[in-house]
N, C-alpha and C positions, 0 to 999 in steps of 0.2 A: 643747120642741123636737120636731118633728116628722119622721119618717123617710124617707126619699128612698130608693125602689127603680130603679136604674136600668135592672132587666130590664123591671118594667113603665110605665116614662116613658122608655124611650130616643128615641122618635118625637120628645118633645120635645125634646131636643139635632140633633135633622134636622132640625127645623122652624126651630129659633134657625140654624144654620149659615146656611143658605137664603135667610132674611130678609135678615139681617146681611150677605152677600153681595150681595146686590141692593143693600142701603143703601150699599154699598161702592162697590158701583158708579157712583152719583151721583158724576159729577164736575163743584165746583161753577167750576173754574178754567174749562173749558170751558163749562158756561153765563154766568158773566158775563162773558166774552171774547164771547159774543154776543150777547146784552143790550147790549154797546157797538160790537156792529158789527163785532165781530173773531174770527179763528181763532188763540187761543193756540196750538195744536200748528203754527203758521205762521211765530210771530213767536218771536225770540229762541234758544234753548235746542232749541223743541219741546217740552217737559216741560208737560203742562197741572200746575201745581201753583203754590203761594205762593210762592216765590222767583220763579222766572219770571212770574207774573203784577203781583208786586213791578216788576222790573225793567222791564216793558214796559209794563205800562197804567197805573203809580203805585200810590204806597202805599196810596191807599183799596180800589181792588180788591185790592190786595193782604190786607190785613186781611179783605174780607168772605172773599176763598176761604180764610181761612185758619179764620175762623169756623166759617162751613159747613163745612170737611171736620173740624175738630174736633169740634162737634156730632154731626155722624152718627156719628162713635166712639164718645161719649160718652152717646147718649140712650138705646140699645140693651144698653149696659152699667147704666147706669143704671133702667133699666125692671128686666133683669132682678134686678138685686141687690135691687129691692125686693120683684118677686115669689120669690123662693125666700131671703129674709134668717133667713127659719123654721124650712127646714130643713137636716138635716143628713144624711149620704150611710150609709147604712141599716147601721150596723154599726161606724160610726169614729166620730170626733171631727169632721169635716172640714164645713165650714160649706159646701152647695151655693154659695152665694152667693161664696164665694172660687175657687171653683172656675169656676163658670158669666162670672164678670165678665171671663176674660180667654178663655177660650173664646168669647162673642163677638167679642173683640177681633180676636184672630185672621183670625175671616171678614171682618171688615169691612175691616182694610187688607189683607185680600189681595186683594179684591173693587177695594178701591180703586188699585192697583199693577196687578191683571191681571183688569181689570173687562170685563165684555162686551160692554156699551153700546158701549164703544170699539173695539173691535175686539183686546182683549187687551192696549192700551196707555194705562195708565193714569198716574199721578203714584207721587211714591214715596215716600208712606205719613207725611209726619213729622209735616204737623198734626193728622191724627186720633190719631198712636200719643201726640203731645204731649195729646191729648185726653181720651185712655182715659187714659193715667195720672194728668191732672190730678183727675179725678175717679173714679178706680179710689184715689187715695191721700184723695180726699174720704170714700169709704165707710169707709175706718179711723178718720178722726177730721174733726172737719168742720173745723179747725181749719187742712187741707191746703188748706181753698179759698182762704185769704188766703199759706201759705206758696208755694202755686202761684205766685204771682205774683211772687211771690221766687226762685220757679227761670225764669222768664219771662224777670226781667228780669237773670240772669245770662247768660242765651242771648242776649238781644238785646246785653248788655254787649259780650260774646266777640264777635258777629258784627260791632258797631258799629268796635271795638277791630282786629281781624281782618282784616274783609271775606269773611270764608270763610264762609258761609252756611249749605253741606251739614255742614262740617265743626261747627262750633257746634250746629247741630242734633240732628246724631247723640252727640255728648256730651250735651246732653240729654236725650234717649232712654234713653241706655245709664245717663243717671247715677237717671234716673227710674227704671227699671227695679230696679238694685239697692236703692237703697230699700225698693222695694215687697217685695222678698226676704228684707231683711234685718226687715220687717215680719212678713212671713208666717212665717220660720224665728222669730221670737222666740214667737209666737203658738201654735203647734205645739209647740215644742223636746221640752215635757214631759209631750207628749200624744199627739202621734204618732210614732210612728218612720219618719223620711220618705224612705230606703232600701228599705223595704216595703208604706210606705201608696201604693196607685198612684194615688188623686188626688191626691197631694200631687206626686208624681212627674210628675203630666198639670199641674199646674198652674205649677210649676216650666220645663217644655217649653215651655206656652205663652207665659211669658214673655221665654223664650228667643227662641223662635222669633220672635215683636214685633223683637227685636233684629236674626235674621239677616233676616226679611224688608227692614229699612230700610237695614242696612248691606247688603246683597245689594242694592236700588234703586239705591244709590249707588255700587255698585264703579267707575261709569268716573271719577266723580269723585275716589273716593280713591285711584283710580290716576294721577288728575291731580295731586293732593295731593303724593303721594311724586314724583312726577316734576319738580314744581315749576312745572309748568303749570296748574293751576285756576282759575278764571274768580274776579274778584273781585265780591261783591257789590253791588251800586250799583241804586240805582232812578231809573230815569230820571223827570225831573221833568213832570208834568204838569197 
């Protein structure tokens, strides 16, 4: 295993943000809204994202933006866990590659929520963060690429069962999330001390953060939630 100086590769963590932020920025809701002649931030909602592209141009668009913005999560994260799977952060236990996989993540849906392209008004965040985790939980075992789809298809269950779209989503999320923690704290338990290891602490955050970015996207809706006012999910037929 090979040792990771972060005094002299930090450029490279500028350079992952950077990218990862631009790729974030792709929004793919707003390109096939005009590919078929339309301004999703016009129709519906305003939300350029998969739900809203669901409900107004039908289920196929809806699928491709939800592709593409999971993809861009995913490929980024995926690139790097291959390139840094070698080493290890120059004095710990701590695998770059656990470390680096959600540090990208981070820039990509914030890129993608408060992207530039757009004018600071982006979507909010759930099929990439659904993205990065599908395949942030494929790097611990590949076995996560088939249960993926068993968490899929308890989200579309919930949402089918429901109607509540955001709200199914963000369980989702939050449920993908501890997983992956309860992954990483089993992985560690007896090798790092992760009250004082600070990547362990940095990578912990940025999981965190995945969480308040998406639930932060969606405070109006889960203030519709509690209100009893939330919009029900339905795709109009096309």
């Amino acid at each position: 295993m090979i040792e990771f100086s972060v005094r002299e590769n930090w450029w490279q963590f500028v350079l992952i943000a950077v990218v990862c932020y631009i790729l974030g920025s792709i929004n793919f809701a707003w390109l096939i809204s005009r590919m078929m002649h339309k301004d999703i931030t016009k129709m519906g909602s305003g939300n350029p994202g998969t739900m809203n592209v669901t409900r107004e141009l039908g289920v196929a668009a809806g699928v491709m933006t939800f592709l593409g913005d999971a993809l861009k999560g995913a490929a980024p994260m995926l690139v790097c866990f291959f390139l840094y799977r070698n080493y290890r952060f120059e004095g710990t236990q701590v695998y770059v590659s656990d470390f680096i996989r959600y540090y990208t993540a981070v820039f990509v849906v914030f890129g993608h929520i408060v992207p530039l392209s757009t004018h600071y008004k982006g979507g909010k965040g759930i099929a990439s963060t659904l993205g990065i985790f599908w395949c942030g939980l494929a790097c611990e075992n590949t076995w996560w690429i088939l249960g993926g789809f068993g968490v899929a298809a308890i989200i579309i269950g919930f949402i089918k069962w429901t109607h509540w779209g955001s709200l199914g989503s963000l369980l989702g999320v939050s449920g993908c999330s501890i997983i992956q923690l309860i992954l990483f704290y089993n992985r560690y338990v007896n090798v790092v001390h992760f009250t004082l290891n600070a990547y362990m602490v940095w990578v912990f955050m940025f999981i965190l953060a995945l969480d308040l970015l998406t639930w932060g996207a969606h405070h109006k809706n889960v203030k519709r939630l509690f209100a009893g006012e939330e919009h029900r999910t339905f795709a109009k037929k096309k």
